[in-house]
N, C-alpha and C positions, 0 to 999 in steps of 0.2 A: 231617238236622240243619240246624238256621237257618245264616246264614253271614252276618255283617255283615261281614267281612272287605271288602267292595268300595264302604266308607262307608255303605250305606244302613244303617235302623233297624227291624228288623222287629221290636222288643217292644211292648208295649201300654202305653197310659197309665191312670195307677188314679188315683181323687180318694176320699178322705173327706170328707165332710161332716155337720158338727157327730158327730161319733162319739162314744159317751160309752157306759162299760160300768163300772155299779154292783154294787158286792157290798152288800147291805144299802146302810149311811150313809158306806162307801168308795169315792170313786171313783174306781177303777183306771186311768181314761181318759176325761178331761173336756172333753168337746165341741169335739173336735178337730177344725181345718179342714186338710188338706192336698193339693197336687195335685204328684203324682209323671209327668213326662214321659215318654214312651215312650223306649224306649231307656234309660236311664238309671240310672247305680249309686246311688241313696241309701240311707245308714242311719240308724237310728234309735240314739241315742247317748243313754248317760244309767245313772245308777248302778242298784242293786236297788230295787225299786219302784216306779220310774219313769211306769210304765206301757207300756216298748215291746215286751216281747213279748206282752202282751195284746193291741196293735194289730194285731202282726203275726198273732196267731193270731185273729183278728177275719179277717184279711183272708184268711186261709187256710180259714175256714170253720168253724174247731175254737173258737171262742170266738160266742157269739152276743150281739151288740149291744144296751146296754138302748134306746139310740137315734140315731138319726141313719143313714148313709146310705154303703156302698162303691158305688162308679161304676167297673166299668171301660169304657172308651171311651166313657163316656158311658149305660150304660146299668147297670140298678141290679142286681147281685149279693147285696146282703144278706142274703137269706132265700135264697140256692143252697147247696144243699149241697156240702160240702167238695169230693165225688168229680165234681163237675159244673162245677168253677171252671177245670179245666186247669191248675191253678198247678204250679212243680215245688218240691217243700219237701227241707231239705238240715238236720240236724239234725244237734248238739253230737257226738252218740253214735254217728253214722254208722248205725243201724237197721239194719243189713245182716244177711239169713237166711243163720245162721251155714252152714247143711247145702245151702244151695245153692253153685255156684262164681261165681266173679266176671262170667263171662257171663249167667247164669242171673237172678243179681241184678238185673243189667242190663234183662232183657229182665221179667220183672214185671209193671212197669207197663205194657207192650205187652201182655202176658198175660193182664193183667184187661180190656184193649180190646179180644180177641179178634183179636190178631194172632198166629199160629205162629212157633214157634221159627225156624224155617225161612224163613218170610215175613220177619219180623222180624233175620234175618242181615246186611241191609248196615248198617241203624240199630244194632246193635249195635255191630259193627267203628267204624262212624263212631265212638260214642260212644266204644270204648274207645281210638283214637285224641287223641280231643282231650284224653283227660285222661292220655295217651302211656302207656297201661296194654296193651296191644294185647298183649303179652306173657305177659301174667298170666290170661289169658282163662279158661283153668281151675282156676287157683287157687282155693280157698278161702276167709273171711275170717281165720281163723287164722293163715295162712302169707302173711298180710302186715302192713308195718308201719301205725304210727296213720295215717303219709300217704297210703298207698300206698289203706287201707281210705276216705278222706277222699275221694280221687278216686272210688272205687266210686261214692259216695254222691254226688257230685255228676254222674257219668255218668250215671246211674239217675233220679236229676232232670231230665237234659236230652233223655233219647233218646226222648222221645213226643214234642220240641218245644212246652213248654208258654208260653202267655200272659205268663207272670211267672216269675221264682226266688225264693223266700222262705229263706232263709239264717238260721238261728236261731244265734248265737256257735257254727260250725259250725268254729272253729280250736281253740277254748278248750281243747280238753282235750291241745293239742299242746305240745312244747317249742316255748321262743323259736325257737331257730333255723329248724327246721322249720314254725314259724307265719310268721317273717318269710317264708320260700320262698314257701310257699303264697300270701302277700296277692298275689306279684307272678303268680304264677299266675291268681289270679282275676282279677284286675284284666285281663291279659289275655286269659282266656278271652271277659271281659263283652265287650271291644272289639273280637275278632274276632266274637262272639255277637250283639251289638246286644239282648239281650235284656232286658227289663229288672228288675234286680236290685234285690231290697227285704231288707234285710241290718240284721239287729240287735247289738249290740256292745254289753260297757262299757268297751272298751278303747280308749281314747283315739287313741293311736299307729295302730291296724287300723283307724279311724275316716278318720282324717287322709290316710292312706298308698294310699286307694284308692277314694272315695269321690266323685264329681258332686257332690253334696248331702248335709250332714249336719244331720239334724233331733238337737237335745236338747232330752230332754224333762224334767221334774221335776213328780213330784205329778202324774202325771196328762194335766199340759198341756205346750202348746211351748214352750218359754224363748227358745230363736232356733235359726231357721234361715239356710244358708245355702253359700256353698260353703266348703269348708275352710280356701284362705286366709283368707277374710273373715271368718272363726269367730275363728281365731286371731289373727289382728292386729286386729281389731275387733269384741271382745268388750262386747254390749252392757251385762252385768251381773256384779254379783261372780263369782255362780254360775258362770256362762260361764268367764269367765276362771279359775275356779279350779278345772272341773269337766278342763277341755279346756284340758290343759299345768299350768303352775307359773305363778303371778304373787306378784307384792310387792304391799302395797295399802298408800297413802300417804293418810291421812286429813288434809285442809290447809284451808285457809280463803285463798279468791282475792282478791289486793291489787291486781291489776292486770288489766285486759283491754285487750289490745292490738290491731291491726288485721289480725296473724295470729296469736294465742295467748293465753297468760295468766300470771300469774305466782301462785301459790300459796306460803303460808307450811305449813312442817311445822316443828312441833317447834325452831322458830326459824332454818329453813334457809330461804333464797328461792330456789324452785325454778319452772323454764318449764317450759309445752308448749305445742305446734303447735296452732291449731283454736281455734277458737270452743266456750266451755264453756257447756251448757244451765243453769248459774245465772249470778246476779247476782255485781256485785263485794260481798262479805266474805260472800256466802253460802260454805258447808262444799262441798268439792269429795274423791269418791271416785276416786284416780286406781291405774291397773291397769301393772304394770313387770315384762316379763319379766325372768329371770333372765339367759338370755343377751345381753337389750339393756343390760347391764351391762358396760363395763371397768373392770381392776381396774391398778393402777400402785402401784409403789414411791416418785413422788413425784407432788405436786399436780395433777389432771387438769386437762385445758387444757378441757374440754366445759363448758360453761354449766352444766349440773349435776354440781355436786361438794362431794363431804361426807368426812370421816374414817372409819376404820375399824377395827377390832380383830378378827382369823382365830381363832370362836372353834372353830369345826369343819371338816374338809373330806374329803372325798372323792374318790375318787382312780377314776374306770371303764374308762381306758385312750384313750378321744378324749377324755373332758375331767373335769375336775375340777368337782365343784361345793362350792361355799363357803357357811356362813355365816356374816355377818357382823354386831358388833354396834356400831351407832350411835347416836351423842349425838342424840335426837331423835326418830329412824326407828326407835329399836329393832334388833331384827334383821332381817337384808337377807341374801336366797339369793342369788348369782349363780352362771354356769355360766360357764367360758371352755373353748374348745380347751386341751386339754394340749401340744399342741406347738408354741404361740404365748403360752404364760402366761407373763406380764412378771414375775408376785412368786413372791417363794418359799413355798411351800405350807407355813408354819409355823403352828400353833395359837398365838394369842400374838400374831401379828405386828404391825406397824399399817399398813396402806395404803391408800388412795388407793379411793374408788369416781367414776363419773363416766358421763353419761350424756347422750343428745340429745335435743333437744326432742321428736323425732318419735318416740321409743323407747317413749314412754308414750300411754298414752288413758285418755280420762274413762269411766265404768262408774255404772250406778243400782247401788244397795246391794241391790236384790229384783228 
């Protein structure tokens, strides 16, 4: 088995170039430029339709390209057939042959390589190790649980050592709980592994929570990439911001532009932010405000942005509470605070205080 455990990066690097895969006058993936690092976790992030598991199975062999170009290392895969890519693919449903035991499963893909059971004994054990199955070796798929079956399938992916992992929403059919386990499992397996992980999602949070690189896509094409902080606090477009977390979207017209900021008019409120805005002064400015860059107060906030309020609903998850709220102006406003630092009292009805910092917001294109 690979071992990046000692820093180095033994996975391969993949590039697309202009990729584009038409169904008729559909096209499910339009002339996509992307270059994936060796070593490296990225996923493909984006609702149903989007076009990322077409890329993904573009890249795995099983979709074939109306045009453009897979690279790994540099040189051109395209037209290889799927059984000739080395990739190790890790599927929703776990695929596991129900009538073999969990060793057996394992060993497979060594099987169609023409390696013996026998031969094939320490790569096994390695594999049912790393995914701490080592236990279970004869077990069946039945007589284990969706996790337990989850690891199979990702052992069975790794034990020929392939080029790539191709990861299709390979948590999706888990409970929370046991999905959140799991991310932190991958995430580690990837960094003692160095291998590198090409992971499709539309789950936002599984996106965020263990990802190098998150590409979203819409319709086909990229919208943005980039690393996951920078997704989320520096979302270039509505979509973005609204696809990847919750945002407030304040539609203003800018009266001021200052030497570090701007000041925009909403709904008769004069509101700042931080930054140099890509229009002109009293052109219409798209601004993006998460929910938790919101506090809320039972009297006037002292922040440079601050407006009135009325609790016209909220919610109650056990770390926090989220609210919404309706304003003279703005309409209604979500915010999220920790429940065990919330200043007002969580009444429907209430009136309190919203307030906010320059720097808690950014400007976003509407497309």
């Amino acid at each position: 088995m690979p071992d990046g455990s000692n820093g180095t990066r033994s996975g391969h690097a993949l590039s697309l170039r202009s990729l584009s895969k038409h169904y008729g006058s559909l096209a499910a993936v339009d002339n996509v430029d992307l270059d994936i690092p060796h070593g490296s976790f990225l996923t493909l992030l984006g609702p149903s339709g989007s076009g990322k598991t077409t890329i993904l199975m573009s890249i795995a062999g099983f979709v074939e390209p109306s045009g453009g170009q897979i690279l790994l290392d540099d040189t051109d895969i395209t037209r290889r057939p799927p059984d000739k890519r080395n990739f190790g693919m890790v599927f929703q449903g776990y695929a596991l042959f129900p009538h073999m035991t969990v060793a057996e499963n394992i060993w497979f893909p060594l099987k169609v390589r023409g390696i013996s059971k026998s031969a094939a004994g320490d790569k096994i054990r390695a594999a049912l190790e790393l995914v701490q199955l080592g236990h279970l070796a004869d077990r069946y798929p039945s007589q284990l649980s969706g996790g337990q079956q989850q690891r199979v399938a990702l052992a069975r992916a790794l034990v020929f050592e392939p080029d790539l992992l191709l990861l299709d929403e390979p948590l999706s059919a888990l409970d929370k709980k046991l999905r959140a386990d799991l991310q932190w499992e991958l995430k580690s397996l990837h960094q003692r592994l160095g291998t590198t992980f090409i992971y499709v999602t539309h789950d936002q949070e599984e996106a965020l929570s263990m990802s190098d690189e998150i590409v979203i896509l819409r319709d086909g094409k990229i919208e943005q990439q980039g690393g996951p902080g920078l997704l989320y606090e520096k979302p270039a477009t509505r979509f973005v911001a609204d696809f990847l977390g919750k945002s407030n979207f304040l539609t203003g017209k800018i009266t001021e532009i200052t030497a570090d900021g701007f000041a925009y008019d909403v709904g008769g409120h004069s509101l700042v932010q931080d930054g140099k805005p890509a229009a002109s002064l009293h052109d219409t400015v798209l601004v993006a405000l998460r929910p938790e860059k919101i506090s809320l107060s039972p009297d006037r906030s002292q922040m440079p942005n601050a407006l009135q309020g009325r609790i016209s609903a909220f919610n109650y998850f056990g770390a926090a509470y989220h609210f919404q709220i309706q304003t003279e102006g703005l309409g209604e406003v979500i915010a999220t605070v920790p429940a065990w630092t919330c200043a007002i009292d969580p009444t429907v009805g209430g009136e309190i205080w919203l307030g906010w910092e320059p720097n808690a917001s950014v400007t976003v294109r509407e497309s």
